[in-house]
N, C-alpha and C positions, 0 to 999 in steps of 0.2 A: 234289222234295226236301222232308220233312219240316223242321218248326222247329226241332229238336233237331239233324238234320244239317247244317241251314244255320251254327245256331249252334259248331256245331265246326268246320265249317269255316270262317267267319268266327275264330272264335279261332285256328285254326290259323294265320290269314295277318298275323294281328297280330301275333303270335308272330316273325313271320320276318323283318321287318324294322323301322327304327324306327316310320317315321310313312308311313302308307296316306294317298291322298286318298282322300276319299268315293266320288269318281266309277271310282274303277279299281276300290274294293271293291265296286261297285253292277256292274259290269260283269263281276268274276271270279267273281261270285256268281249271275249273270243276274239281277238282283234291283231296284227302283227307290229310288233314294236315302231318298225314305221308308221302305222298308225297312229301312234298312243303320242307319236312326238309331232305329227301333223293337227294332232286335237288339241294337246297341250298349247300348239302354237295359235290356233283360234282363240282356244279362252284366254290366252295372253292378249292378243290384239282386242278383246271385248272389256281386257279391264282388269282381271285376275292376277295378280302377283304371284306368279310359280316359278319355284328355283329349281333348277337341276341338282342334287343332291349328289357327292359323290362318294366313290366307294366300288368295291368289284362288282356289286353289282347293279349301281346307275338308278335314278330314282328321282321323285320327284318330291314336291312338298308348298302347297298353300299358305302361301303368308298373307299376313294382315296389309290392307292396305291402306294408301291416308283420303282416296274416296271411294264412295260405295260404286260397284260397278254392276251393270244389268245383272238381275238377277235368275236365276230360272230353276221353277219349282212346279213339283208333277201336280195334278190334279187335285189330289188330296189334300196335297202340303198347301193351292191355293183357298182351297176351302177354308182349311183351318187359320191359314193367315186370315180372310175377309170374316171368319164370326170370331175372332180372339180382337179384332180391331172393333168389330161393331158393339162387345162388350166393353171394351175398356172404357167408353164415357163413362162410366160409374164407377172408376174405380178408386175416383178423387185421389187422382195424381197427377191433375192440372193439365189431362191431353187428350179432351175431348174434342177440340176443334180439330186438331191437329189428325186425331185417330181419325174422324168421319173425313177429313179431306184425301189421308190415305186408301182409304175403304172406296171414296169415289173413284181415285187414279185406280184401283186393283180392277176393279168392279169392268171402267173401259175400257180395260184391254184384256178382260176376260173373254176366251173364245164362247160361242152361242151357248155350248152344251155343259159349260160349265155356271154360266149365268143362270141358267133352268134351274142347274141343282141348288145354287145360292139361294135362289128365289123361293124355293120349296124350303129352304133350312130358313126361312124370315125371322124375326122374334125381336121384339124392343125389348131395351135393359132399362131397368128402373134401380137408382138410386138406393141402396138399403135405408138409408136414413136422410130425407131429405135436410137441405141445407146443411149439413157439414161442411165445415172450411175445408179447401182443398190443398192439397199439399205441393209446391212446385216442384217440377221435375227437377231442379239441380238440386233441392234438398235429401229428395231421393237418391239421385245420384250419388251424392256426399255422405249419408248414411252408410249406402250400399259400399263403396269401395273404401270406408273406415273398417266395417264390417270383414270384408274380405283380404284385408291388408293387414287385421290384427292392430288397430291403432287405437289408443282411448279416445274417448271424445268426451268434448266440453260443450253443454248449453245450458241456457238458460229456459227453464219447468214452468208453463201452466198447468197443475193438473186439474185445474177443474173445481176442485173439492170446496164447498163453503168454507172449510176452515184454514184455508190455503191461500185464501182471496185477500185477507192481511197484510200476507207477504207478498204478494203478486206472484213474480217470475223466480223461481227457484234456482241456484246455481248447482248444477248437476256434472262431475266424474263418472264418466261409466266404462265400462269392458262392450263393447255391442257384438251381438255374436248373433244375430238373426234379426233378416228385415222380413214381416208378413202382414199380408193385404187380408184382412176379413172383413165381411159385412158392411164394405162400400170404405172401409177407412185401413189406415197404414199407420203399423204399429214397429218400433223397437222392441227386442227382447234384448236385454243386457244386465250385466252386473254394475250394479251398483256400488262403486268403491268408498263412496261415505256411509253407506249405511249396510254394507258389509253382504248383501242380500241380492236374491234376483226381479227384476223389478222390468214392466211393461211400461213401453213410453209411446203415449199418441204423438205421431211425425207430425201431425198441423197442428200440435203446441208446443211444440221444441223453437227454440233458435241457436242456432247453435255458431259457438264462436270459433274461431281461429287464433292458431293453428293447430291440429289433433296431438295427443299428446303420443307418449312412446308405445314401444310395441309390446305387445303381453301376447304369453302361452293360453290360448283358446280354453277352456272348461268346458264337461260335458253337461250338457245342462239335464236338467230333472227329470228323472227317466228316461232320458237320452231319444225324445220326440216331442220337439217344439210345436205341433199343431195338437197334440196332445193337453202337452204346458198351454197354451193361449186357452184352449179349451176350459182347464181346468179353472185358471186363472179368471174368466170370464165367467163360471159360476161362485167365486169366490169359494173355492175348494183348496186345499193344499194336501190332498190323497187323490189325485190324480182325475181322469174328465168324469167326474161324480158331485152330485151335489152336496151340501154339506149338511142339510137336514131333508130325508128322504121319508115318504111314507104309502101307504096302502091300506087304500077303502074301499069299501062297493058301496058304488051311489044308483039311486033308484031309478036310472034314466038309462035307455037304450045303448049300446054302445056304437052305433052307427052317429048318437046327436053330439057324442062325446068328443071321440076321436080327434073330429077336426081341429077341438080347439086344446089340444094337452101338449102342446110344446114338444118336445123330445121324452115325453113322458108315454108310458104303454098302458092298451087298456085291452083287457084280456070280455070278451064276449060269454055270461053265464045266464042271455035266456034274453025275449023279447023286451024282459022290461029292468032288464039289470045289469051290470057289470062291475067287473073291477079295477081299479085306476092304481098303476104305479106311477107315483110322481115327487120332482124334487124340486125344492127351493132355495136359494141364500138364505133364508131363516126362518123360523116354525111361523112366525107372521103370515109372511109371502104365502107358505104353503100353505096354512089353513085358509087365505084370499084365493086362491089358484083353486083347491077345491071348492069354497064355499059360491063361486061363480060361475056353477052349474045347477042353481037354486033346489036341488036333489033332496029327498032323505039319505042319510050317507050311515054305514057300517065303518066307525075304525076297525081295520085289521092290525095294522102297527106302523110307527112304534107303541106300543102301553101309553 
């Protein structure tokens, strides 16, 4: 094992929990205690805040520092750093510039054969929904460590709604218990302490005021899986990721011309010129629009 790779992996194991003895980093390393305090002293001098821990039997432990110091990450881990930065333009949270100029810096000082494999993983990210307001990174920020700190928060609500445009901006209490990115936009889950209820809030219509209010005991939310909940929520469902008027037909069209276009709905193959479509809508409308825009002769199966 090289110095360089010892030294990564020495960092890696620092990284993974709080405090190492010496003796078990001298042993996961195959390496002699001497060693371990001559490595230690490199990533000191590169940047790395490590304290000598004490106790019988001597150890170390990575602490946070107040600047980011070189970093060093194996093969894989740089892979995944350069396509999780080349996605983030889309992920309107305000650091697309920022992501593509880090992706350049990664990119030149990637060794040759690592640039090959980037180059082979290529792919442009497109926007889920164009022109959505974008969300600044300190409001995320502010969410996220409200969120994590157990603190209410106070803003003021666009939601959007036609009938909500009267009042403009809403003053909104909540409990925030979950920050999540779908579909190009950044969403709040939290409770809602005026209306007693759990309640989704788009981050690029909040503003939110100062300063957060006191600390509350966390709740488990609905079913106890929030990509679940947004899920559900997102069909306008409150019995979990289902929709809330569901049905099945056979329509008189191949199931290969079908497929494409049935959303998360299934279509079961019963012969060159026919199949059967499960699928589901926010209301018997939608769903009799959703199948009727497959211009088919159609079979209700159900509901009656």
């Amino acid at each position: 094992m090289t110095t360089t790779s010892r030294l990564l992996r020495l960092l890696s194991l620092l990284q993974t929990r709080r405090d190492w003895p010496g003796a078990v980093l001298a042993e996961r390393l195959g390496i002699s205690h001497r060693t371990v305090r001559r490595d230690v002293d490199r990533l000191r001098e590169m940047g790395y805040r490590i304290q000598a821990t004490m106790g019988p039997d001597g150890g170390y432990r990575l602490d946070a520092g107040s600047e980011l110091p070189p970093l060093l990450f194996d093969d894989d881990q740089v892979l995944a750093l350069a396509v999780a930065l080349g996605a983030a333009s889309v992920t309107g949270a305000g650091i697309q510039e920022a992501a593509l100029q880090a992706l350049t810096t990664v990119r030149q000082v990637m060794p040759s054969r690592l640039r090959l494999r980037l180059d082979a993983l290529e792919f442009t990210a497109i926007a889920h929904r164009p022109g959505d307001a974008r969300v600044e990174p300190e409001v995320l920020i502010a969410l996220s460590t409200a969120t994590r700190a157990h603190e209410v928060l106070r803003f003021d609500y666009d939601s959007g709604r036609p009938d909500d445009a009267a009042q403009g901006k809403v003053a909104r209490r909540v409990e925030p218990h979950h920050l999540v990115v779908a579909g190009g936009r950044w969403y709040l889950v939290a409770w809602d302490l005026d209306r007693d209820a759990w309640r989704t809030f788009r981050a690029d219509r909040l503003w939110l005021r100062t300063p957060n209010g006191p600390r509350f005991a966390p709740r488990e939310i609905p079913g106890g899986d929030v990509a679940a909940f947004i899920a559900a929520r997102f069909k306008g469902s409150d019995h979990g990721d289902r929709w809330p008027c569901r049905g099945t037909v056979v329509l008189h069209r191949p199931a290969a011309e079908v497929l494409p276009f049935t959303g998360d709905g299934t279509v079961e193959d019963l012969g060159p010129r026919q199949c059967r479509l499960h699928a589901g809508a926010w209301s018997w409308i939608a769903l009799a629009a959703l199948i009727n825009r497959f211009d088919a002769d159609i079979d209700v199966v159900g509901p009656p």
